[in-house]
VOBA-1610 file (N, C-alpha, C; in pm, whole numbers, padded with zeros to 5 digits, always signed):
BEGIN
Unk+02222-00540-03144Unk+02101-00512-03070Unk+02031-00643-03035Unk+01951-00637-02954Unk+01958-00818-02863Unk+01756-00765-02901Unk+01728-00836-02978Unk+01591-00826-03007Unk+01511-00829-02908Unk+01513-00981-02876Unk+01417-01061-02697Unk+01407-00926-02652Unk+01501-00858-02628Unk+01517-00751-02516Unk+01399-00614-02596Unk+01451-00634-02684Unk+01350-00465-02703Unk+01210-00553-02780Unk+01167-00668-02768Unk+01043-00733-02825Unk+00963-00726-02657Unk+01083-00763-02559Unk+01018-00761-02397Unk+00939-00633-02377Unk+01067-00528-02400Unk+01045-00385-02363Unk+00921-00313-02458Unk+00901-00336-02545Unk+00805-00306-02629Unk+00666-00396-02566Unk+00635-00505-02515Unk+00545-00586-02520Unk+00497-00496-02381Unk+00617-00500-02276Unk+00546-00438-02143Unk+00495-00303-02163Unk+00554-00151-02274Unk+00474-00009-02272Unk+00393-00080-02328Unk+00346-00159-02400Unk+00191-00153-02473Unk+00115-00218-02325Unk+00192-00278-02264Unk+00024-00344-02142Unk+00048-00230-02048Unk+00125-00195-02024Unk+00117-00053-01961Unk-00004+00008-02010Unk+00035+00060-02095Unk-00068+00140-02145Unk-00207+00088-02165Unk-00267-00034-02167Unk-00380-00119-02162Unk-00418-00095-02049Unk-00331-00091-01927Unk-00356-00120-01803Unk-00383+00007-01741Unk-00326+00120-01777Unk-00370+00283-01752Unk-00533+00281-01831Unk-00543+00248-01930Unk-00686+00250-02022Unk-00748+00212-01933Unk-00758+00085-01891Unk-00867-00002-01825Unk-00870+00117-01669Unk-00798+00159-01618Unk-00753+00230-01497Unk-00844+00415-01503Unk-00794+00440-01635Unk-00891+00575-01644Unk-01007+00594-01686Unk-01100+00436-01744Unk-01163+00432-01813Unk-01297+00414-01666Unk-01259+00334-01554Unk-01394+00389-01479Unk-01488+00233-01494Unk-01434+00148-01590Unk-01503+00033-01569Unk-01398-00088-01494Unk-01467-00168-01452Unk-01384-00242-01383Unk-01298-00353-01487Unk-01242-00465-01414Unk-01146-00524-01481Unk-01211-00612-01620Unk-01326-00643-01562Unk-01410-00779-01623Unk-01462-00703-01724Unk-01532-00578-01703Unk-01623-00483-01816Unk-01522-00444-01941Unk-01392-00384-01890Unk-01297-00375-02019Unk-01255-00452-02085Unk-01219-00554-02008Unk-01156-00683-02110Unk-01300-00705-02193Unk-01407-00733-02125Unk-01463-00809-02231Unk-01521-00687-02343Unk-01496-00517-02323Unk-01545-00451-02418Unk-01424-00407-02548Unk-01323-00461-02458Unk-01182-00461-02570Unk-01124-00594-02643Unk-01204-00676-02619Unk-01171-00818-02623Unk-01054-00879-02590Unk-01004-00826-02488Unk-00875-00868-02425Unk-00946-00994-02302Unk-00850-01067-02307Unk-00868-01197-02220Unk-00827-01164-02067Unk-00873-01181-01984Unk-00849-01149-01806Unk-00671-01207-01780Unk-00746-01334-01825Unk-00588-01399-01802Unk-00492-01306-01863Unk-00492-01306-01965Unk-00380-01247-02011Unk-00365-01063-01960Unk-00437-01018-01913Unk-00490-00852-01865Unk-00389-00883-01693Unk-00458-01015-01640Unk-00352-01031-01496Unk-00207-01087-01506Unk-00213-01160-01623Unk-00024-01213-01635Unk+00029-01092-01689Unk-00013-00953-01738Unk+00066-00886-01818Unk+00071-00796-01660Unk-00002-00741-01619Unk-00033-00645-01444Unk+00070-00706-01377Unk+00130-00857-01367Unk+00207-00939-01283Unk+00291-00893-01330Unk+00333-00896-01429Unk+00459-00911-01495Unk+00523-00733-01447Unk+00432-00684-01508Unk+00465-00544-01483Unk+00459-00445-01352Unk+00448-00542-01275Unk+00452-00493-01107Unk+00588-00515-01085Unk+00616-00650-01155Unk+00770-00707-01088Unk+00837-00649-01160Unk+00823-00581-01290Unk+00927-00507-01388Unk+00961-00401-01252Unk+00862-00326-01221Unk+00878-00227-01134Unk+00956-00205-01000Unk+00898-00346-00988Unk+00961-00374-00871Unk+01142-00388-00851Unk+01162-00468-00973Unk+01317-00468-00986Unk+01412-00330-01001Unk+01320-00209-01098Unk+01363-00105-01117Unk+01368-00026-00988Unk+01297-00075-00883Unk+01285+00058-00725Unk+01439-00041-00691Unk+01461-00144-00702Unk+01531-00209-00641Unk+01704-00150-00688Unk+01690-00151-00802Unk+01829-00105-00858Unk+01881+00049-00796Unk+01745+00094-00788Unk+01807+00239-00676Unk+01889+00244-00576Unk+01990+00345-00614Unk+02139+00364-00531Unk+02056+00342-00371Unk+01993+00444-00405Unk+01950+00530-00220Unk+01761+00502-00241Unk+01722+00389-00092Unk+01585+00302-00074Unk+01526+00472-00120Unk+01390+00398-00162Unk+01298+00473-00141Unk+01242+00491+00024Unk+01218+00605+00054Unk+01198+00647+00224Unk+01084+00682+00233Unk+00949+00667+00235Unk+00784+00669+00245Unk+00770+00719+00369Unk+00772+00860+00451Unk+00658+00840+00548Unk+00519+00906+00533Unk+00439+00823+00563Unk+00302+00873+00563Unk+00282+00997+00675Unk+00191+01049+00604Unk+00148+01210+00672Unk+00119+01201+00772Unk+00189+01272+00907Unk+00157+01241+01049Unk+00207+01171+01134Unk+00325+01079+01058Unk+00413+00994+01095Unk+00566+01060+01147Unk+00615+00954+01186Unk+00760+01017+01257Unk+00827+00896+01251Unk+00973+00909+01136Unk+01047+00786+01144Unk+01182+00797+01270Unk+01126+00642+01367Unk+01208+00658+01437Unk+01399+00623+01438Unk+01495+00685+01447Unk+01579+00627+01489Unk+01673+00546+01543Unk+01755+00476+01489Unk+01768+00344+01537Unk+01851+00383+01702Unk+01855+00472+01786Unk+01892+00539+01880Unk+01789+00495+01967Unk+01667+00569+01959Unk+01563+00588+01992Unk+01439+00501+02050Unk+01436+00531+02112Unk+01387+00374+02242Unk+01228+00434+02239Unk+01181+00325+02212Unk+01013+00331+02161Unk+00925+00331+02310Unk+00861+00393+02338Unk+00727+00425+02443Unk+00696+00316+02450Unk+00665+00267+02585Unk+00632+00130+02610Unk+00454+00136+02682Unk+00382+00306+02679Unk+00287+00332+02706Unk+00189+00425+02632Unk+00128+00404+02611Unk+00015+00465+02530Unk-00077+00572+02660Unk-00113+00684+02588Unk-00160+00805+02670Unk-00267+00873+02563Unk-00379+00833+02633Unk-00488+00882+02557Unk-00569+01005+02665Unk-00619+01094+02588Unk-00682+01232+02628Unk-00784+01268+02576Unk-00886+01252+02640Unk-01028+01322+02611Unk-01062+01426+02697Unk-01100+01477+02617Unk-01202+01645+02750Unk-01114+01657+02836Unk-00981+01651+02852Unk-00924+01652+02998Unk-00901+01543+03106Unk-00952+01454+03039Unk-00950+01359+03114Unk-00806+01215+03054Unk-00749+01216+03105Unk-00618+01174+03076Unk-00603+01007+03135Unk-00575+00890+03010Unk-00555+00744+03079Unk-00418+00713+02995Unk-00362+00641+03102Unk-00256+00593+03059Unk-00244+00403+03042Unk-00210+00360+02922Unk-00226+00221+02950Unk-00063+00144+02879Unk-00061+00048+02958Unk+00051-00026+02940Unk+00049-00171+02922Unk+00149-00247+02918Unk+00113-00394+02893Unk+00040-00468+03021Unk+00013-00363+03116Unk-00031-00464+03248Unk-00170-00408+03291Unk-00206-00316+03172Unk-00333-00288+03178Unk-00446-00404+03170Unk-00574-00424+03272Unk-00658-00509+03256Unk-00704-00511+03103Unk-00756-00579+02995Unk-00824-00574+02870Unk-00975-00537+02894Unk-01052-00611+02980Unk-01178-00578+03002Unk-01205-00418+03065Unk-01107-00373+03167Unk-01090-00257+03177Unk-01096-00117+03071Unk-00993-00166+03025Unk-00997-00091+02865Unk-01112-00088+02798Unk-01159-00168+02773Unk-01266-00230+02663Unk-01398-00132+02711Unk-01441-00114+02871Unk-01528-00047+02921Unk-01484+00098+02929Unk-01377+00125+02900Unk-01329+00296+02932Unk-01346+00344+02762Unk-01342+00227+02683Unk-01347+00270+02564Unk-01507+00310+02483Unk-01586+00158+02551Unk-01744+00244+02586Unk-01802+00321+02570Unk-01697+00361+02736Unk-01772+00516+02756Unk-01768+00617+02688Unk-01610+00622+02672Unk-01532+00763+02567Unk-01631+00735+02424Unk-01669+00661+02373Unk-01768+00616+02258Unk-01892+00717+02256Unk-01941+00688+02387Unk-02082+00792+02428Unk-02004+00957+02449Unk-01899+00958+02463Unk-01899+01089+02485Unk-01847+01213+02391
//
């Protein structure tokens, strides 16, 4: 049994778990450390450490993690991206592209503001 290794693994669940405390507890970083007497420094080298633990573990995954946010649409590498934007208010319909004036825009946006 390779000690280092389970002295590592043991050292990171305990700041884990420091770091959920400080997290459910509702005070900020500075208020816990100094009401647990834990040192900042050492509260952010252990958070570092244990981001990148994490980080290595998403990494070892066979198959990426795939995130889309709600409302989103992942496109296909097929799939040829809109080169125009189409905005709609009340019926009233603008279309803008890369050769749209900016100051133009900027005043249509204004208005739609007031309305």
């Amino acid at each position: 049994m390779d000690t280092q290794k389970v002295t590592a693994e043991y050292r990171l669940l305990h700041w884990m778990k420091v770091i959920q405390e400080q997290q459910n507890s509702g005070q900020s970083i500075k208020e816990f450390c100094e009401s647990t007497g834990i040192s900042r420094n050492a509260f952010f080298y252990w958070q570092r450490k244990l981001r990148k633990a994490a980080c290595a573990e998403l990494a070892k995954l066979e198959k990426p993690v795939n995130y889309i946010p709600e409302g989103w649409i992942q496109l296909g590498q097929d799939q040829k991206v809109k080169s125009t934007l189409d905005i709609e208010v009340g019926g009233c319909r603008i279309t803008v592209d890369e050769s749209t004036d900016p100051e133009l825009l900027k005043k249509v946006c204004r208005v739609l503001r007031v309305l």
